[in-house]
VOGU-3710 file (C-alpha; in Angstrom, 3 decimals, decimal comma):
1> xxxxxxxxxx> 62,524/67,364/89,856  59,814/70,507/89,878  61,126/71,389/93,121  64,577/71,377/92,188  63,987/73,404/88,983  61,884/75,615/91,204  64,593/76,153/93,794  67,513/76,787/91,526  65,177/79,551/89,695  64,667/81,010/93,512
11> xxxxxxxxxx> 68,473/80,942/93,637  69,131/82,561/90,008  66,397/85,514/90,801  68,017/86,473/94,426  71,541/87,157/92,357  69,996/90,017/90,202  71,319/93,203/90,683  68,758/95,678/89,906  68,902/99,004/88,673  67,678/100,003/91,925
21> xxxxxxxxxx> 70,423/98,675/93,608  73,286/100,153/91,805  71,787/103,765/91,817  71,151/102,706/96,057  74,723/101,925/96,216  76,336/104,696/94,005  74,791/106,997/96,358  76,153/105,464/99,354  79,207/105,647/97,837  79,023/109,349/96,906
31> xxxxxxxxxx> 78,015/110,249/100,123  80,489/107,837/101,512  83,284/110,098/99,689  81,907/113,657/100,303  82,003/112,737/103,980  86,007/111,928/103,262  84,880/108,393/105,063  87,462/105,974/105,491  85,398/103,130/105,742  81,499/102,299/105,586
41> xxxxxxxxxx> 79,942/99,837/107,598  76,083/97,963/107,105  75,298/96,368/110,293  72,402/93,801/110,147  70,122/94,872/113,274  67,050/92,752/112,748  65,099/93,251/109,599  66,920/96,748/109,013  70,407/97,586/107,835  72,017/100,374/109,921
51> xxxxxxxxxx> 74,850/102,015/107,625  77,661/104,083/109,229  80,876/105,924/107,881  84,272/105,930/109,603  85,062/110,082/109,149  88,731/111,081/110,831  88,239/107,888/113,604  84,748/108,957/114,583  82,213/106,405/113,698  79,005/108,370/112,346
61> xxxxxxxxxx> 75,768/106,899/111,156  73,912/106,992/108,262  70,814/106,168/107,034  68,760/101,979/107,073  68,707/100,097/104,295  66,116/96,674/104,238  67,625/93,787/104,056  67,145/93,477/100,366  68,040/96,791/99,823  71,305/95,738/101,367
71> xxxxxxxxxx> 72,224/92,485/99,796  71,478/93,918/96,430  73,980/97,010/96,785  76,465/94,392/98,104  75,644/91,722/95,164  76,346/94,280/92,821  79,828/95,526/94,053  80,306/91,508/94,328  78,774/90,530/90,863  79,264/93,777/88,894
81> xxxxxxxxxx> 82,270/95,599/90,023  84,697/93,328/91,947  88,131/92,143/90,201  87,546/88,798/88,923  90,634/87,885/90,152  89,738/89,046/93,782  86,945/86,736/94,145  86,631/82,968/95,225  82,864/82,564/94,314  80,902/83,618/91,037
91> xxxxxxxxxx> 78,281/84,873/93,089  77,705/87,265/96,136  76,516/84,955/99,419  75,427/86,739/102,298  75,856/83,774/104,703  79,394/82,990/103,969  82,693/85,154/104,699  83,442/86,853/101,104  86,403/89,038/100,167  86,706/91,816/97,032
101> xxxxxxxxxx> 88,402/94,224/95,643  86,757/96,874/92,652  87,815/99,809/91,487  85,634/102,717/89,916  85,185/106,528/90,071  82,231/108,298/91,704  82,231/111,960/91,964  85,839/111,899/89,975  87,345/110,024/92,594  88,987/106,834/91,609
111> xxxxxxxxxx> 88,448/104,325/94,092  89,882/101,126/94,934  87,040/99,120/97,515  88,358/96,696/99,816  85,258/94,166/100,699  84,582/92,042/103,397  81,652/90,180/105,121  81,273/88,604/107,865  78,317/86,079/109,698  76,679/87,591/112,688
121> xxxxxxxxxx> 75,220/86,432/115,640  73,003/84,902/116,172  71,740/85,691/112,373  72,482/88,235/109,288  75,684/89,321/108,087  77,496/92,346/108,723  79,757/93,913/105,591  82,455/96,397/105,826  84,044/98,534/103,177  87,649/100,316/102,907
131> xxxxxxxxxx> 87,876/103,295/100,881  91,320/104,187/99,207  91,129/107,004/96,803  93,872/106,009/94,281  93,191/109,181/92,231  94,524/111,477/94,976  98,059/112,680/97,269  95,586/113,491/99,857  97,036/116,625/100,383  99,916/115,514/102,194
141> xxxxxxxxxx> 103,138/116,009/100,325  105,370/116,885/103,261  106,665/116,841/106,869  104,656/120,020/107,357  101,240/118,489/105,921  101,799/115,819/108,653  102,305/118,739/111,512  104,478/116,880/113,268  106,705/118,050/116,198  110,225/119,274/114,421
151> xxxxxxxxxx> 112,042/116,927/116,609  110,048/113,540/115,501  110,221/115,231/111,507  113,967/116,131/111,428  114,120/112,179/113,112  111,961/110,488/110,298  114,400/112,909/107,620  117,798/111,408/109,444  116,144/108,029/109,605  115,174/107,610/105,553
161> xxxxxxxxxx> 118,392/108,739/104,630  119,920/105,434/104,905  119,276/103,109/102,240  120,202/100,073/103,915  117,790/98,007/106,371  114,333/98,729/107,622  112,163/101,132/108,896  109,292/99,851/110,652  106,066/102,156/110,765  103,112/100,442/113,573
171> xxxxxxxxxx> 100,097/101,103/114,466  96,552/99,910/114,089  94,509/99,808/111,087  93,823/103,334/110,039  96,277/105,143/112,085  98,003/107,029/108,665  100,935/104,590/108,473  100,567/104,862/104,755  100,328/108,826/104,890  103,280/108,933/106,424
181> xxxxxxxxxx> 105,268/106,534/104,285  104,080/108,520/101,494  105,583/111,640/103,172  108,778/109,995/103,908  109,407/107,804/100,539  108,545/110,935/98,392  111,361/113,149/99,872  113,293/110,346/99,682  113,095/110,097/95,860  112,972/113,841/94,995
191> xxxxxxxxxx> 116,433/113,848/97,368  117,603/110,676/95,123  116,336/111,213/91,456  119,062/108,157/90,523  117,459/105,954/93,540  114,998/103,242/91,892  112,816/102,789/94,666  109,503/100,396/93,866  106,808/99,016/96,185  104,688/95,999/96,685
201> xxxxxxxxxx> 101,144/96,850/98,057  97,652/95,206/97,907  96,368/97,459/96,624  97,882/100,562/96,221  96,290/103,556/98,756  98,207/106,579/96,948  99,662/107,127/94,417  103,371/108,097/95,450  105,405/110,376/93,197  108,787/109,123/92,168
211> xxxxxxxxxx> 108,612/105,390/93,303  107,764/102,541/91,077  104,316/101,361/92,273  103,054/97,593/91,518  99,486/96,045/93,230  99,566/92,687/94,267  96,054/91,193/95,136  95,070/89,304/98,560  93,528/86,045/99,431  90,880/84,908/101,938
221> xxxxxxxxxx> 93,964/83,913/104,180  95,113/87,988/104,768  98,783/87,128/102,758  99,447/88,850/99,317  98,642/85,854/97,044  101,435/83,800/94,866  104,074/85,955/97,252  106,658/83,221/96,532  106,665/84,103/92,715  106,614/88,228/93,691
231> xxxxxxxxxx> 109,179/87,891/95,395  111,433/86,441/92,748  110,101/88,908/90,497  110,413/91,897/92,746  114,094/90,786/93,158  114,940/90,579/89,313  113,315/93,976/89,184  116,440/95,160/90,898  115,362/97,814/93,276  117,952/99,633/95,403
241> xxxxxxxxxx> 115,074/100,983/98,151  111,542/99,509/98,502  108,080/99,698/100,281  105,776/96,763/101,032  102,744/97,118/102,209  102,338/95,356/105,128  104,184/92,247/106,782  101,117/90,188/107,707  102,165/86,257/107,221  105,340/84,114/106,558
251> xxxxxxxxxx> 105,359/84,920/102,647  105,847/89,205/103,329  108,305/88,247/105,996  110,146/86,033/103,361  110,645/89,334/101,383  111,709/91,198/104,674  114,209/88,846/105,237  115,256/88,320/101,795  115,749/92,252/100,739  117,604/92,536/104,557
261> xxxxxxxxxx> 119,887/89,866/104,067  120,648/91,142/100,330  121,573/94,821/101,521  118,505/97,022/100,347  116,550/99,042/102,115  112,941/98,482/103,294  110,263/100,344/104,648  106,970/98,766/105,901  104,023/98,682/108,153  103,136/96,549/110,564
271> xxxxxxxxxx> 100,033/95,887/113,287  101,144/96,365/116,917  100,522/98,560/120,280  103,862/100,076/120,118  107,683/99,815/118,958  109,243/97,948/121,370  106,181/94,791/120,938  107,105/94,712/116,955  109,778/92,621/117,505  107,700/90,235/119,228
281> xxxxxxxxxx> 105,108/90,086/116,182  107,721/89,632/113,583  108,935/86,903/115,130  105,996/84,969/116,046  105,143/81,824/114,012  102,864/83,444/111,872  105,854/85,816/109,939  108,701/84,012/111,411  111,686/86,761/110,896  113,110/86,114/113,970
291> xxxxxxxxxx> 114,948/88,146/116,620  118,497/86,941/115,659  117,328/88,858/112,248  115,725/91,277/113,881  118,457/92,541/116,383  121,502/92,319/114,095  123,175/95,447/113,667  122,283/97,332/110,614  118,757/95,332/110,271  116,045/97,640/112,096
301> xxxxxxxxxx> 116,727/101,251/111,453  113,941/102,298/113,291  110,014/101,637/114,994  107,766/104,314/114,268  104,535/103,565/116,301  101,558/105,744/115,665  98,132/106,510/116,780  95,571/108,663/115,072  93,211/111,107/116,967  89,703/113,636/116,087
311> xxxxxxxxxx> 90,863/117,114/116,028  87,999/119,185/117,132  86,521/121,810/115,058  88,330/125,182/115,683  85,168/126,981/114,622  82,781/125,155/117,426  85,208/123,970/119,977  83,861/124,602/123,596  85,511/125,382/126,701  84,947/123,678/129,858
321> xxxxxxxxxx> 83,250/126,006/131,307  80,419/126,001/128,028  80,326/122,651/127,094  77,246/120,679/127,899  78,656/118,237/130,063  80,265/120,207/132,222  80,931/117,490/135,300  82,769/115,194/132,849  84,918/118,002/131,784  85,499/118,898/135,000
331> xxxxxxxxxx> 86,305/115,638/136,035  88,789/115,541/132,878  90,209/118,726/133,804  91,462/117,927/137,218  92,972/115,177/136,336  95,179/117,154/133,780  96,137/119,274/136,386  98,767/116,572/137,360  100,732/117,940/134,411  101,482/120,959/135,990
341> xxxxxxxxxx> 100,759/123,023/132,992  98,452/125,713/131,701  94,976/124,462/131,201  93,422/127,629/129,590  93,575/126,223/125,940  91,728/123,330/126,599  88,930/122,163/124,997  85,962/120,186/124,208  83,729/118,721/121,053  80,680/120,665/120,887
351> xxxxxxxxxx> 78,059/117,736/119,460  75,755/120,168/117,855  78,880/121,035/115,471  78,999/123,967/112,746  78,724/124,591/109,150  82,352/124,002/108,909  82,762/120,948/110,008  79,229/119,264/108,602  78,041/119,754/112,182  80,464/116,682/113,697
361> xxxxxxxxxx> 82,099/119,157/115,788  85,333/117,481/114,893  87,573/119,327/112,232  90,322/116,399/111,002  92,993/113,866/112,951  96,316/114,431/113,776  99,011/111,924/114,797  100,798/111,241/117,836  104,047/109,371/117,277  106,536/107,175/119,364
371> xxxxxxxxxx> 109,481/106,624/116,687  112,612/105,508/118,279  115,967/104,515/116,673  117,562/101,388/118,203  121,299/101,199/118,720  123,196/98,248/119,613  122,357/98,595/123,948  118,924/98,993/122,698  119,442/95,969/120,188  120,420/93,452/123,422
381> xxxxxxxxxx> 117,340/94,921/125,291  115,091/93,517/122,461  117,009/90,007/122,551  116,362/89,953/127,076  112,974/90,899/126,313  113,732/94,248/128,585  111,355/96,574/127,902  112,796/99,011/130,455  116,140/98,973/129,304  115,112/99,580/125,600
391> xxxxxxxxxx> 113,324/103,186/127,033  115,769/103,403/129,238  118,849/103,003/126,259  116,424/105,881/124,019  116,116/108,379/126,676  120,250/107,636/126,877  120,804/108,401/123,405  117,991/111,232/122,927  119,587/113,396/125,860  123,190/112,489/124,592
401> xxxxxxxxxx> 122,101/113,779/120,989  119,835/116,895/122,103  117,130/114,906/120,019  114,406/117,157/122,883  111,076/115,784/123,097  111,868/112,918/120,349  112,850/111,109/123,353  108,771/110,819/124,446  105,979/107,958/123,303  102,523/108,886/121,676
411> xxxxxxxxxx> 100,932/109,555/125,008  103,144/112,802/125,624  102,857/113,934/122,501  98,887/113,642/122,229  98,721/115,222/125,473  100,468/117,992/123,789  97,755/118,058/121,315  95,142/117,968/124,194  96,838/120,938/125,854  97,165/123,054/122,401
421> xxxxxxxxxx> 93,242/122,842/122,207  93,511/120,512/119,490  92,059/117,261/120,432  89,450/116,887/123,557  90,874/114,967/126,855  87,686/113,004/126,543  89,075/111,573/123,191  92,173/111,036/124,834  91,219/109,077/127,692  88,922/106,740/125,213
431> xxxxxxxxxx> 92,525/106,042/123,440  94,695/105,514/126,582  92,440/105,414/129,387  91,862/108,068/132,685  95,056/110,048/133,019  96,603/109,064/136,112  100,603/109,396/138,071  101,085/105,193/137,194  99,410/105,569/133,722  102,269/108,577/132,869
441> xxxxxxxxxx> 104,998/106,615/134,591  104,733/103,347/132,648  103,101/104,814/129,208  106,038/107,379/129,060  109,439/107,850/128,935  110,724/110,819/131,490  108,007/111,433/133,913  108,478/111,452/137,456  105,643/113,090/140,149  108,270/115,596/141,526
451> xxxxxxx> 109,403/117,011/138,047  106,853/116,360/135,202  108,416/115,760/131,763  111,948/116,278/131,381  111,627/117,481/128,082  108,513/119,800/129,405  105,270/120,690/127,584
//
């Protein structure tokens, strides 16, 4: 009985949260926020913590925390801060898989945490942290925040005009889906004053002017939890347009396929490597909104895959004939020459960085974008599983409309950004892989070895 009493006293003194351990964590939040992180990861690495901030894509680290420095910062955004309704345990447990969600403010920046740990191998636990700062529009409140080509912005503008079916915005985590809903859905309103336009998110990552916002929380399992009963509630709420957050699992598919077959208009995100392959994920058993859905007429307005890249620092940038490693440049800049095109404004991430860019050498991201707008050929493509026709049926339509350089995937138009100066060709062959005459043949849309791009550079 003495060592029972003894070991359940162990157990009640290893869940206080210090006072330590919220100022600890309060500054890794602050410093989390000035870097404009994204996310912050603690990685066990024996007896240490190694902490590290996801800043525009680039992982950077930051400084070790012991292990009970660790667990204690984590016990008290567990314990302390965390939604009780976001929680499945009363207490934080470093060796099992835990999910939370908190909100607070730290530097004036209301913040909404997403929480989740995980066991590593072959001991510890690693925890990682998504930062959405509800409290701000991020700065991007239009097409021209966004920088987009004017063909793929006047394409997005003709796309969200319709209020009917859905538009499908892809892309791996963190690739500014969400920014670029925002963009889109807050035109859309201030062109539609009379539109009631709400959303379904969990939670919500801005807040989006002229839309009727509502957080839904998430379980253990990834789906948005009670979905059945927010569904019939989102439905009596009678919205004419509406964004939900992300179609993950059979209950957010439900609602795809319930606001489709009811006339109203969608517009969603979803996790895939590109436009054509969303199909495919909707209708695997997991969401289960098929392709007879899927490829009716009217359903799918459009696929708007997206990637997000480092821009380097315009103040630091090197050339290839200054940066330090001067052989991989090299290396990177021949191959480039199988564009064809000037390679003056090239350039490179200078490591040492500047003032201006808290010496990352990297300045912000940009996105490159392969949105496409299926039509009925297109449509039949999806149901042979044709990949080739489905490009082939865009190019048709893009040179038949003058859409221009609309017509081209991510690839093109993040070479574009390489060739502008704006992102490194080291970064882009990390994303895509060594640039090559098969790599630009199958990963765009009109290149051939004898004529380049169709649409040029």
């Amino acid at each position: 009985m003495l060592h029972l009493l003894l070991s359940e006293k162990t157990e009640d003194d290893r869940q206080v949260v210090t006072q330590d351990h919220q100022i600890l964590f309060n500054k890794l939040m602050e410093e989390a926020l000035e870097k404009s992180a994204s996310d912050i990861l603690l990685n066990q690495k024996g007896t240490r913590f190694e902490s590290c901030f996801d800043v525009n894509t680039m992982i950077t680290k930051g400084q070790d925390y012991s292990i009970e420095e660790g667990h204690g910062m984590m016990r008290h955004l567990y314990q302390n801060l965390a939604d009780d309704d976001s929680v499945d345990d009363s207490f934080f447990k470093p060796k099992v898989s835990q999910v939370a969600a908190a909100d607070s403010s730290w530097s004036g920046h209301l913040t909404r945490i997403r929480f989740q740990s995980k066991r590593s191998f072959p001991s510890g636990a690693d925890f990682a942290m998504r930062l959405l700062r509800m409290s701000e529009d991020g700065g991007f409140m239009g097409y021209n925040d966004l920088r987009l080509p004017p063909t793929q912005a006047e394409l997005i503008r003709r796309i969200m005009k319709k209020n009917t079916g859905a538009t499908i915005f892809c892309g791996a985590t963190s690739s500014g889906k969400t920014t670029s809903i925002k963009v889109a859905l807050e035109e859309k309103a201030r062109n539609n004053p009379e539109m009631l336009i709400r959303s379904l998110e969990a939670p919500p990552e801005y807040i989006i002017k002229g839309i009727r916002q509502h957080a839904v929380r998430e379980t253990k399992a990834g789906d948005l939890h009670v979905m059945a009963d927010e569904v019939k509630e989102m439905m009596r709420m009678n919205p004419k347009y509406m964004f939900l957050g992300e179609v993950r699992g059979a209950e957010t598919g439900t609602l795809c396929i319930d606001m489709l077959q009811s006339g109203h208009g969608l517009v969603t995100t979803l996790h895939t490597t590109g436009p054509f392959q969303a199909f495919d994920r909707l209708g695997s058993a997991s969401i289960g909104v098929t392709k007879d859905i899927t490829t009716m007429p009217g359903n799918v307005n459009a696929l708007i895959y997206q990637r997000r890249l480092p821009t380097l620092c315009e103040h630091c940038r090197l050339s290839s004939k200054s940066t330090p490693s001067e052989q991989l440049a090299g290396e990177s800049i021949s191959r480039l020459s199988l564009l064809n095109h000037d390679l003056d404004r090239v350039h490179f991430q200078n490591s040492e960085g500047c003032e201006h860019c808290r010496y990352t050498g990297i300045g912000g991201s940009r996105v490159a974008m392969n949105a496409v707008q299926p039509d009925t050929a297109m449509l039949k493509a999806i149901q042979a599983s044709d990949m080739e026709a489905f490009d082939h049926g865009w190019v048709k339509r893009c040179e038949s409309s003058g859409w221009g350089n609309a017509v081209e995937t991510d690839l093109y138009h993040a070479l574009r950004l390489v060739l502008s100066g704006d992102i490194s060709p080291l970064v882009l062959e990390e994303e895509y892989s060594e640039l090559d005459p098969t790599m630009l043949r199958e990963q765009c849309r009109t290149w051939t070895e004898d004529k380049g791009f169709v649409c040029g550079l």
